[in-house]
C-alpha positions in Angstrom: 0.0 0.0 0.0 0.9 3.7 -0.8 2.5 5.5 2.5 -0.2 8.0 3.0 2.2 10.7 4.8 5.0 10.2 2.3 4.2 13.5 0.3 4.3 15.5 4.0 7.9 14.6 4.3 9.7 16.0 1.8 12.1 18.8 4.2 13.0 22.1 2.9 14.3 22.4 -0.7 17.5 24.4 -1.6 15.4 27.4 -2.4 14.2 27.8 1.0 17.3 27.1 2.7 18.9 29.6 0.3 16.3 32.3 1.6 16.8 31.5 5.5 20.3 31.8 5.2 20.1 35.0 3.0 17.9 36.6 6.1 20.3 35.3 8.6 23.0 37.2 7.1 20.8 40.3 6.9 20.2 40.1 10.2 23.3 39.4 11.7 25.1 42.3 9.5 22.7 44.5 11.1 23.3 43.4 14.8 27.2 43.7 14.0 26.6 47.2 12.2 24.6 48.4 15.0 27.3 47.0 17.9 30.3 48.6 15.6 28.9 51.6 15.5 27.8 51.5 19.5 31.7 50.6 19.8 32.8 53.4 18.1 30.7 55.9 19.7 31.5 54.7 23.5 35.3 55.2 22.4 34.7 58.5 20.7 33.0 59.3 23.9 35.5 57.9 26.3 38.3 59.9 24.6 36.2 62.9 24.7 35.6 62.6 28.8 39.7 62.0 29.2 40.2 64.7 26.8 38.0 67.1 29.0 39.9 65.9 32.1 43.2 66.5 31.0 42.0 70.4 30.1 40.4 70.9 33.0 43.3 69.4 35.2 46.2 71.5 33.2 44.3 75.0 33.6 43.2 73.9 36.9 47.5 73.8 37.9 48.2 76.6 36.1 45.7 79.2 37.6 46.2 78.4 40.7 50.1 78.5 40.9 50.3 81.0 38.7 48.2 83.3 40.7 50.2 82.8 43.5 53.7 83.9 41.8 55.8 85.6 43.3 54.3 85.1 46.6 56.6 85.5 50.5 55.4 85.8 53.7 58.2 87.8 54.3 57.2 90.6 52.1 60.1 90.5 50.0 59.1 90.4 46.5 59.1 87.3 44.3 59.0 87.2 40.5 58.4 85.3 37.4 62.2 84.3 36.1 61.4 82.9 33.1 58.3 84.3 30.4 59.0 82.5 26.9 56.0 81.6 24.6 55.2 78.2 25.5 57.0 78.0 28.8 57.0 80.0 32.3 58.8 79.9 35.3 58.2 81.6 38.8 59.0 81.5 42.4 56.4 81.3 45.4 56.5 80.0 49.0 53.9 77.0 50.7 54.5 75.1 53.3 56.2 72.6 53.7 55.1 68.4 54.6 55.4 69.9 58.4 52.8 72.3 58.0 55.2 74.9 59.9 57.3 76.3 57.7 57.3 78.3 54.4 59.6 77.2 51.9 60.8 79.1 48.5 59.6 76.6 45.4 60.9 77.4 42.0 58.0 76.1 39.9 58.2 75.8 35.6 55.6 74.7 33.8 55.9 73.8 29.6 55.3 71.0 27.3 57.0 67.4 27.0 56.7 63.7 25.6 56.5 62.3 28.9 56.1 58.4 27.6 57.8 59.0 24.0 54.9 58.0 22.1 55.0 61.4 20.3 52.0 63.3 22.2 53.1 66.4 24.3 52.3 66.9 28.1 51.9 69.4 30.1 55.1 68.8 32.8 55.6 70.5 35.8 59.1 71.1 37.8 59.6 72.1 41.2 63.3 73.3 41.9 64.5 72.0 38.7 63.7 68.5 39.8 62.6 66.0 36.8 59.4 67.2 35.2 55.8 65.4 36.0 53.6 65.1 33.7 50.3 66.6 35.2 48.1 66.5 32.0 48.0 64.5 28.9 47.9 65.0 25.1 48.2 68.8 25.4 48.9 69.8 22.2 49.1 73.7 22.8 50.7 75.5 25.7 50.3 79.4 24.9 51.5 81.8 27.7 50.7 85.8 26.7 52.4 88.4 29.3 50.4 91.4 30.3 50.9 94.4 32.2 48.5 96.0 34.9 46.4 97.5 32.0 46.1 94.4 30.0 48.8 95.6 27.8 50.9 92.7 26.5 54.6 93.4 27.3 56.1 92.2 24.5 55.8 95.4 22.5 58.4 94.8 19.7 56.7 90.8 19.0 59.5 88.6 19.2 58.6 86.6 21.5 60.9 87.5 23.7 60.4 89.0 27.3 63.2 90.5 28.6 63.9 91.2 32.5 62.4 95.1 32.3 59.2 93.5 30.4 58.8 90.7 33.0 59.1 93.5 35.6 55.7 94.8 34.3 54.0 91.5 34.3 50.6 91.6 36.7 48.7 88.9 34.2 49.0 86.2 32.6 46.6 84.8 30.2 47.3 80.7 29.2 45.9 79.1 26.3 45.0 75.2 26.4 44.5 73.3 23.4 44.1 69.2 24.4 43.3 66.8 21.4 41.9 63.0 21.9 44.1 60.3 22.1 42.3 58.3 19.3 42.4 59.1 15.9 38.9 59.5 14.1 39.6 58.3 10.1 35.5 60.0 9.5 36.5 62.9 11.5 38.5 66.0 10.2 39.4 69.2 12.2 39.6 72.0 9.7 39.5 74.8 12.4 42.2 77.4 12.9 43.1 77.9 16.5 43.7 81.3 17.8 44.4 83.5 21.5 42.7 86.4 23.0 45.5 88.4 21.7 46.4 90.4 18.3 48.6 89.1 16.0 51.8 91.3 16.1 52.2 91.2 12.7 49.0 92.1 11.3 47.2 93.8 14.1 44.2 91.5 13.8 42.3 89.1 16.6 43.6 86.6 17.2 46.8 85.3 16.6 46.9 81.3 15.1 48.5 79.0 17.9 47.6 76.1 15.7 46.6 74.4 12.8 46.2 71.0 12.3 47.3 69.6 8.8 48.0 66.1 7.4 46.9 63.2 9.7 46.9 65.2 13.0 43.3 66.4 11.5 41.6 63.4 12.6 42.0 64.1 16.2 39.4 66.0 18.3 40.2 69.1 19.8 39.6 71.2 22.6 40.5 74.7 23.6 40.6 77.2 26.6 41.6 80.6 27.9 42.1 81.8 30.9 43.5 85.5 32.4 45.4 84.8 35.7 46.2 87.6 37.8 49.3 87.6 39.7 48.3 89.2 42.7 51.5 89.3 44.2 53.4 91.2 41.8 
């Protein structure tokens, strides 16, 4: 006799399994699209936070050690003893690990590669000690000398502030710019980054502390100003 469930058992023919498979695929290259692009968001975003920390930290050093230049308890009076572009140097007292006594710190601040993996820090010495590295991936480290009516000192341009211009220093206004660790290949920085000041050369606001060309476009930036006063020069 016939088997009467023999036709109800044939499977699936290569056309269907063709199809499942097909919509397998579809699917699972949109779960892996959808995760990539979840992945490269949270690292975009995690690069951003540090970015923001390290910016935050470096201005955070600099205004307030830079406010208190040039500070003794003794009245004497301290001073800034070295005011380049990217670099500054200046005395003031603390106290010491005892909390008793006031001690006289020598304190630079400029940029360095502190790990040699080509990004700039922002490094900190104390008494010509080794420099620490106190933020990372600073790219820019802009120091602009003023006087006590927000003149900048540096008359002539060159960069160069000699003792009797460091004399008149009573600001000092720093400009930060930090950059991600992580490059973006989709991203590209086509900003120009400038100061608060005029250019020397051309009299116009403000004069270009940076910008980014070749490669080094693909990295996110960020930038900040601050005037310090140094209230005790």
């Amino acid at each position: 006799m016939a088997n009467p469930h023999k036709n109800g058992n044939k499977g699936f023919s290569l056309i269907e399994l063709l199809i499942v498979m097909a919509m397998f695929l579809i699917v699972m290259t949109a779960i892996y699209s959808t995760y990539m692009h979840q992945q490269r968001s949270y690292m975009v975003q995690e690069s951003l936070v540090a970015m923001e920390q390290n910016l935050r930290t470096a201005m955070f050093f600099l205004r307030r050690e830079i406010r208190m230049a040039g500070f003794d308890e003794t009245g004497a009076s301290g001073d800034i003893q070295g005011a380049e572009k990217n670099r500054v140097e200046f005395t003031l007292q603390e106290i010491d690990d005892t909390g008793t006594t006031m001690v006289t710190k020598t304190i630079e601040y400029d940029l360095y590669d502190s790990m040699s993996d080509g990004n700039m820090d922002l490094g900190r010495s104390v008494d010509g000690s080794p420099r620490e590295a106190i933020a990372e991936n600073i790219e820019v480290l802009d120091f602009v000398y003023l006087d006590v009516s927000g003149n900048n000192v540096d008359t002539d341009g060159d960069d160069i502030i000699s003792n009797s211009e460091m004399d008149r220093i009573k600001f000092v206004e720093v400009t930060i710019v930090a950059r991600t660790d992580r490059k973006e290949i989709d991203y590209t920085d086509n900003n120009v980054y400038r100061n608060k000041q005029l250019d020397s050369e051309t009299g116009e606001c403000c004069e270009e502390i940076l910008t980014p060309t070749g490669d080094d476009k693909h990295y996110r930036r960020r930038i900040s100003t601050a005037r310090i006063m140094c209230r005790n020069l």
